[in-house]
C-alpha positions as CSV (number, residue, x, y, z in Angstrom):
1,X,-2.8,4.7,-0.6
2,X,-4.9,6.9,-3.3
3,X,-2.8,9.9,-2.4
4,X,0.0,8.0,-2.9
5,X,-0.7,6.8,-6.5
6,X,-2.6,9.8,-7.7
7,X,0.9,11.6,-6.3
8,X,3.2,9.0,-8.1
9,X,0.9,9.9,-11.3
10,X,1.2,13.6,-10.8
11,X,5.0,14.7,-9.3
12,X,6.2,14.9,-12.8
13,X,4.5,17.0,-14.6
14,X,4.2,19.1,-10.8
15,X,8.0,19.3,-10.6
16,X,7.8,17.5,-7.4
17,X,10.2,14.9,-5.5
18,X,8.2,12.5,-3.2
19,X,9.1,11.1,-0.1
20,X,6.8,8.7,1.9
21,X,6.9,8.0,5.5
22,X,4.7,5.4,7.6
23,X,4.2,5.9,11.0
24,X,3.8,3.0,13.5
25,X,2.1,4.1,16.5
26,X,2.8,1.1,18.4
27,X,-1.3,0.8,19.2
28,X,-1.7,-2.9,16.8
29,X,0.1,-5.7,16.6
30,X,-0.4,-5.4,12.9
31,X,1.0,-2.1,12.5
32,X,4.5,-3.3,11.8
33,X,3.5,-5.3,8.7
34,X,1.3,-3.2,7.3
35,X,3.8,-0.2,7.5
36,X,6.4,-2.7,6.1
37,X,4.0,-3.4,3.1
38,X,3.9,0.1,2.5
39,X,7.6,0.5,1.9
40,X,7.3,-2.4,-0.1
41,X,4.7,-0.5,-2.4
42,X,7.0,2.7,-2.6
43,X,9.9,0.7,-3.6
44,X,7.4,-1.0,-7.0
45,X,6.3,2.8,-7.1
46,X,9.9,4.5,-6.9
47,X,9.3,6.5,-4.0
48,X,11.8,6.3,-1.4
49,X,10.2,5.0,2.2
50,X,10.8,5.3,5.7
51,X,9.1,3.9,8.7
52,X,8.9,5.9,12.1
53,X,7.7,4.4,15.4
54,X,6.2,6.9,18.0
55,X,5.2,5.6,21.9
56,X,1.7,6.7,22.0
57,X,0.9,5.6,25.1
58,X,4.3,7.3,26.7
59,X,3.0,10.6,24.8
60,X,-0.4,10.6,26.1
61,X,-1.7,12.4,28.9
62,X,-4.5,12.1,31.1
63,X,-7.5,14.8,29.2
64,X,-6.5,13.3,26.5
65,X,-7.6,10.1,23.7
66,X,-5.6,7.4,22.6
67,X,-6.8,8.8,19.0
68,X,-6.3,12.3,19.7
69,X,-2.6,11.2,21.3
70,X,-1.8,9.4,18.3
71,X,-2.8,11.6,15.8
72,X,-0.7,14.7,17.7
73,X,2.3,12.4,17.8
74,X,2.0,11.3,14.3
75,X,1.8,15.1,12.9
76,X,5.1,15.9,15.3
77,X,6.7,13.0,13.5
78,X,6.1,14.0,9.8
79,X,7.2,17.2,11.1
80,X,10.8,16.0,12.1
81,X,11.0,13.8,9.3
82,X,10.3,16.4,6.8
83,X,12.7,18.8,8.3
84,X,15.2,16.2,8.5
85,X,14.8,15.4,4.9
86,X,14.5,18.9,3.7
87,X,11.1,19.2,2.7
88,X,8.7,21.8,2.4
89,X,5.1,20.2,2.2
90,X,3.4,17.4,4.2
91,X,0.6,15.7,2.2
92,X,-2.4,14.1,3.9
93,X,-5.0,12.1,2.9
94,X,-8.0,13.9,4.4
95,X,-11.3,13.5,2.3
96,X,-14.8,15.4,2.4
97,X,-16.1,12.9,4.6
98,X,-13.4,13.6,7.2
99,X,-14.2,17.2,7.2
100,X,-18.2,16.9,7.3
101,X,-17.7,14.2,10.1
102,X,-15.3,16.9,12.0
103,X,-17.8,19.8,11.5
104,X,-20.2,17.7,13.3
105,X,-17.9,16.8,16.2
106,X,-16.8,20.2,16.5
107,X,-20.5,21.6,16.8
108,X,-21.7,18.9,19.0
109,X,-19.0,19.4,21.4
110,X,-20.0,22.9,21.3
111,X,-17.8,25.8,19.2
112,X,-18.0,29.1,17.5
113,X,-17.9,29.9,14.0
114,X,-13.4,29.4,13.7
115,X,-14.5,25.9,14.6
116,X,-17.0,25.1,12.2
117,X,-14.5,25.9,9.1
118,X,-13.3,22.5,10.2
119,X,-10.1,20.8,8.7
120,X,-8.1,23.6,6.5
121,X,-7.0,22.5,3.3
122,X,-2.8,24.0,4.2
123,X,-1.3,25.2,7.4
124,X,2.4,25.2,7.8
125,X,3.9,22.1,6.1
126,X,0.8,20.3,6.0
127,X,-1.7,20.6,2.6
128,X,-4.8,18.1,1.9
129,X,-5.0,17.9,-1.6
130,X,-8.3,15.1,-1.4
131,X,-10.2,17.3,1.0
132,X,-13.1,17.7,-1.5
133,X,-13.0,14.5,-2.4
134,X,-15.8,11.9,-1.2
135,X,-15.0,9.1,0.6
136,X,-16.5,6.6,-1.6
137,X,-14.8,8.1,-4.7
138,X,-11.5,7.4,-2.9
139,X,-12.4,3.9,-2.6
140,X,-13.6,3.7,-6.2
141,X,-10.4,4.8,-7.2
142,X,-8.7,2.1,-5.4
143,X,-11.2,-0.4,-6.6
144,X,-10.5,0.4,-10.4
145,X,-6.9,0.1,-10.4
146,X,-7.1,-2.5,-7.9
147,X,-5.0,-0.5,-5.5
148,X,-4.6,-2.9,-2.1
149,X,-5.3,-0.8,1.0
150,X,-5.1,-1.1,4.9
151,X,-7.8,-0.5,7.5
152,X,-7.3,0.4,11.1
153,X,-9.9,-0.9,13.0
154,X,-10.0,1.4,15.8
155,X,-11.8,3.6,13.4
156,X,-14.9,1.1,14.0
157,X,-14.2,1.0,17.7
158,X,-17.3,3.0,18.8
159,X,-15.5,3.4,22.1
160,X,-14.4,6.9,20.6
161,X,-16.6,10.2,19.6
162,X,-15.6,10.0,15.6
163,X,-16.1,6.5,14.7
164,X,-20.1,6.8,16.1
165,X,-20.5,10.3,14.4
166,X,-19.8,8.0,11.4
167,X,-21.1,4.8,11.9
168,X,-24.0,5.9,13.6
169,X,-25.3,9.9,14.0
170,X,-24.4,10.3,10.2
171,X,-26.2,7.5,9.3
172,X,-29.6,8.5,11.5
173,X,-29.2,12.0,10.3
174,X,-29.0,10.9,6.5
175,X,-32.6,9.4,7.3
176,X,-33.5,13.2,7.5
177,X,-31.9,14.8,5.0
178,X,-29.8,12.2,2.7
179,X,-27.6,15.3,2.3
180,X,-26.5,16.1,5.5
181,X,-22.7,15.6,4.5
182,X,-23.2,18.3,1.5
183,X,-25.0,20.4,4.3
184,X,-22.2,20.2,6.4
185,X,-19.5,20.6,3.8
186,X,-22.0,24.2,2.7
187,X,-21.5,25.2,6.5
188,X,-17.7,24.8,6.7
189,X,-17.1,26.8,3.8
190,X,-19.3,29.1,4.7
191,X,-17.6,29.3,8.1
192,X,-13.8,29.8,6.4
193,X,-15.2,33.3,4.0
194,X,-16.3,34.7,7.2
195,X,-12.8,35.3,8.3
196,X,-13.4,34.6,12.1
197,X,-9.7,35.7,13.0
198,X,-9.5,39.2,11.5
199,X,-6.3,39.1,12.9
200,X,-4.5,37.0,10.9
201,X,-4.6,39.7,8.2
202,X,-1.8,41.3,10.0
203,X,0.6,38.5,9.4
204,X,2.2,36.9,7.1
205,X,0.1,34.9,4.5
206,X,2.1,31.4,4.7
207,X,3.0,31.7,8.2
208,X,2.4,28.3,10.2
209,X,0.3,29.3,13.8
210,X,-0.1,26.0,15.9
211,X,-3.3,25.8,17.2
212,X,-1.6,26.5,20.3
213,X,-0.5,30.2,19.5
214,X,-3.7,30.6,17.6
215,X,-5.2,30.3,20.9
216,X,-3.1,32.1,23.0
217,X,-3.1,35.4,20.4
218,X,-6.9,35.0,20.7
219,X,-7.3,35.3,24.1
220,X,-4.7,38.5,24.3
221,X,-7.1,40.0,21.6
222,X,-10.0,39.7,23.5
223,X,-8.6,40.5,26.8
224,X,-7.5,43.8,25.1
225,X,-5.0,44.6,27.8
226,X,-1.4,46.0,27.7
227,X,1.5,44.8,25.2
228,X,2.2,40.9,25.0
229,X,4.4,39.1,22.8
230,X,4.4,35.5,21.5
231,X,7.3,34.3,19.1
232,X,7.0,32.3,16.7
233,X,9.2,30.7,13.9
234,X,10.2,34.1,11.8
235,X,9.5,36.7,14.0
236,X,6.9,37.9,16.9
237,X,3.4,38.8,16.9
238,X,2.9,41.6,19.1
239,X,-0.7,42.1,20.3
240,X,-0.7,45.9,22.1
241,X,-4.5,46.6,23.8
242,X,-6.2,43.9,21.2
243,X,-4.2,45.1,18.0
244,X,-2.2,42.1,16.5
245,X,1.5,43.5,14.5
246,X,4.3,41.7,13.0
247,X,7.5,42.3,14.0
248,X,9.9,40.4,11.7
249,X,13.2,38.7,13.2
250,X,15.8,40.8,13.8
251,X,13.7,43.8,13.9
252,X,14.1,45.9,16.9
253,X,12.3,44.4,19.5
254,X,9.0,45.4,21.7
255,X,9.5,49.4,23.1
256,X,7.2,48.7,25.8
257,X,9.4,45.3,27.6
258,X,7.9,45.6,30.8
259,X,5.0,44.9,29.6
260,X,5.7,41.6,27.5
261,X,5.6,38.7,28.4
262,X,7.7,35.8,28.2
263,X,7.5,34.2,24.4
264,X,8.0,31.0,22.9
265,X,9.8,29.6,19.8
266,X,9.0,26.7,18.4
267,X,12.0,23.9,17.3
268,X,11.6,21.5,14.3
269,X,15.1,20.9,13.4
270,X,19.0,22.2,14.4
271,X,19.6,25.8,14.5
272,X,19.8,28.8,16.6
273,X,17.0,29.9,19.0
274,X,16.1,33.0,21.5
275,X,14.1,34.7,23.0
276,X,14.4,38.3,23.6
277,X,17.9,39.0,25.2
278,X,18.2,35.7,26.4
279,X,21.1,33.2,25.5
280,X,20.5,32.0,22.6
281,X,20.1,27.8,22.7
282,X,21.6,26.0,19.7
283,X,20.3,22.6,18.8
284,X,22.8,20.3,16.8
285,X,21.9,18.2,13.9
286,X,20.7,14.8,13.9
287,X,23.9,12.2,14.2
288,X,24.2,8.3,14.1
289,X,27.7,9.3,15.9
290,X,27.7,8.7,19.8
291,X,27.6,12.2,21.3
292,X,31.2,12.9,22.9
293,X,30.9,16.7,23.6
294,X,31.2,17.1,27.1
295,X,30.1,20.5,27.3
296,X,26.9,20.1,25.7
297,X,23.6,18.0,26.7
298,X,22.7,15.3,24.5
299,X,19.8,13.5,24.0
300,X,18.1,10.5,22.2
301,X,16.0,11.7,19.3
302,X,13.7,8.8,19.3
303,X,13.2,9.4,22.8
304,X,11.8,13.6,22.7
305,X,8.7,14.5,21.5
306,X,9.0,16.6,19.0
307,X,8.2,19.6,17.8
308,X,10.5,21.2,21.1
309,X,9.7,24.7,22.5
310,X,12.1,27.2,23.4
311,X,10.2,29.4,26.2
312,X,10.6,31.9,29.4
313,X,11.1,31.0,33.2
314,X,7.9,30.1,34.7
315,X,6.5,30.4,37.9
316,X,6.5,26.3,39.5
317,X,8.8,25.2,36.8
318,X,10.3,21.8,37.6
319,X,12.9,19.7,36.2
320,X,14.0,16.0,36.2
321,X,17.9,16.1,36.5
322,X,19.5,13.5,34.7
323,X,20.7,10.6,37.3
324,X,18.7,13.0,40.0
325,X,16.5,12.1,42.4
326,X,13.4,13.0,40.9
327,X,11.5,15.8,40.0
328,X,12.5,19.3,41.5
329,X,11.8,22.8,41.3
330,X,13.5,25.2,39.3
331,X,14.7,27.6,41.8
332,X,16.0,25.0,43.9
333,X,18.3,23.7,41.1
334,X,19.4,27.1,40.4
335,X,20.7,27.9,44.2
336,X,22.4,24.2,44.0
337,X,23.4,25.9,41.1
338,X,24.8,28.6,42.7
339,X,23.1,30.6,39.8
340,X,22.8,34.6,40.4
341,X,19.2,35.6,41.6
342,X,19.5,38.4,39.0
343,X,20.5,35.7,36.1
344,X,17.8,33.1,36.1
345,X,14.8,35.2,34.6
346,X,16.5,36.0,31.6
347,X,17.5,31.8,31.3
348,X,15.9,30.0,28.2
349,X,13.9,27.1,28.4
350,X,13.6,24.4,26.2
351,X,10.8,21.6,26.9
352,X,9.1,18.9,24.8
353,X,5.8,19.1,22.7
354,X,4.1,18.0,25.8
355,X,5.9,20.7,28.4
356,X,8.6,18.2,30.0
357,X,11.6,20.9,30.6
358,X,15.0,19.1,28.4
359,X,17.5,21.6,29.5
360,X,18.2,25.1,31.2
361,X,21.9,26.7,30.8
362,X,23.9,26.1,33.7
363,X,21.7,22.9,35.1
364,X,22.7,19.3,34.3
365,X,19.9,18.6,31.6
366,X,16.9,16.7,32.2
367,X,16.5,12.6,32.5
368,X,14.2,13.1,29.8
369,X,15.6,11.8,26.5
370,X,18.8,10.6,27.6
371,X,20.5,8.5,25.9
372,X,21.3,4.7,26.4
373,X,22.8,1.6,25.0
374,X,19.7,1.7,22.7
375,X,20.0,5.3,20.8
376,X,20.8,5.2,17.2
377,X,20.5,9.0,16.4
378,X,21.7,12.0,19.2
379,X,21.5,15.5,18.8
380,X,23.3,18.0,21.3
381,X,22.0,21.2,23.3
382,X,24.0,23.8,24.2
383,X,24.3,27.9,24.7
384,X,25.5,29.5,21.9
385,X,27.9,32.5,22.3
């Protein structure tokens, strides 16, 4: 609510157009109301608001939190909302407090130095304009322009790691050293001037790396071995015997393509996308319309979680058909099929955030996201010729 305002107060002499969204994760009863509340304040403010619900509990999977679910599902969200809407930045109401307390998760979870720069202040679409501000300045701010707030109170549910870092190990640390959140802030910034991926000078400056990729181009670093390739959203990052490159989209592509491996491309919105010389998949836009294309697979919007990944054949790949009978291999499908042995390798992917496989050209698509009597926005999947 302090971003909001302080936003409101600032977007016109920033030449900036606001848009709000609040997400329900379906977690509290409560949620509802609150997020209608908050539409009710953009409206006094004149900042046009949506609400978006996301299924937590359908999104989460076993390794991981309800907290850590939600939050995951609430980025992917924004993400489709602001791609839908047409804009460029996501702002998030991180503070000081939020980065000192994830330092100290981070280091007592165990992590190297790329950990301990903590929360960044922009990556991709998403900036944090309070991140050096302290929590209690936030709520000061509220306080003096008598700003009404919300809190969620699974974030004094000491059943998860974060709330008893701050309601408790803070706290018994501050007994030490009353401080210890200036300490930790010193250590995270010390952590981000120390540059601990030297290869991300080799890219583009504003290019958006899920923590995903950043992972995957850091283990192909340190491995050292051969020529791999991971695409991403603008081109491919080519890492040959630990070396990180940029190759731009639509330069010529890898010399050495025995030696890559099968990319990935990420999908926030409707367009074209490929990888290598496969078939290129093209994602429609976002309709209220029923779908009535019979040659393309459509799905319920609502119903994916986003952001979707367009990826290589892999080995134990398995599919859902829709009105199947369950879950089945890949390569079975494809002899069904009748699919060419010599056809299926080159075959795009495309699968949710969370790795359920939507659709493969030539298979019926996936019972994942279909639609039913209850969809109120489809998009369509096809192969673009």
């Amino acid at each position: 609510m302090a971003l909001l305002h302080a936003l409101a107060v600032l977007a016109p002499r920033l030449g900036v157009a606001l848009r709000a969204v609040a997400v329900d994760h379906g977690l509290r009863a409560e949620a509802a109301g609150e997020a209608r509340e908050v539409r009710r304040i953009c409206q006094r403010l004149g900042i046009p608001c949506e609400v978006a619900t996301v299924d937590v509990r359908q999104a989460r999977r076993s390794h991981v939190s309800v907290q850590e679910a939600a939050r995951n599902a609430r980025l992917r969200e924004l993400e489709a909302v602001a791609a839908r809407l047409g804009c460029t930045k996501i702002a998030l109401g991180h503070t000081a407090d939020d980065q000192a307390e994830t330092v100290l998760f981070r280091l007592l979870r165990g992590t190297g130095v790329a950990g301990l720069a903590g929360i960044p202040y922009g990556r991709g679409p998403f900036v944090r304009p309070l991140l050096d501000v302290r929590r209690a300045q936030i709520l000061a701010f509220l306080a003096k322009r008598r700003i009404e707030f919300f809190s969620d109170p699974s974030n004094a549910d000491r059943r998860y790691a974060r709330p008893r870092i701050r309601h408790d190990v803070l706290p018994m640390l501050a007994r030490e050293n009353p401080r210890v959140v200036e300490a930790l802030l010193a250590l995270s910034r010390e952590a981000r001037t120390e540059s601990p991926r030297p290869w991300l000078a080799s890219l583009p400056k504003n290019l958006y790396l899920p923590s995903r990729t950043l992972a995957v181009v850091d283990r192909l670093v340190r491995k050292g071995e051969g020529t791999r390739a991971v695409s991403v959203e603008g081109g491919t990052i080519v890492v040959r015997y630990g070396t990180v490159t940029w190759l731009p989209e639509g330069r010529a592509a890898l010399t050495d393509r025995r030696a890559a491996a099968p990319a990935e491309r990420l999908v926030t919105g409707p367009g074209k996308y490929a990888i290598g010389d496969s078939p290129s998949i093209e994602i429609g836009a976002m309709s209220s319309e029923p779908c009535r294309d019979g040659s393309a697979a459509c799905f319920d919007r609502a119903k994916v979680r986003w952001p979707l990944v367009v990826r290589g054949m892999r080995p134990g790949d398995r599919m859902a058909p829709r009105r199947g009978r369950g879950s089945r291999k890949l390569s079975d499908l494809f002899i069904d099929a009748k699919i060419p042995r010599q056809e299926r390798a080159s075959l795009p992917v495309l699968c949710d955030a969370l790795g359920a496989i939507l659709f493969v050209p030539g298979l019926r698509a996936s019972e994942s996201g279909r639609p039913d009597a209850t969809t109120r926005e489809w998009f369509v999947v096809h192969v673009a010729r």
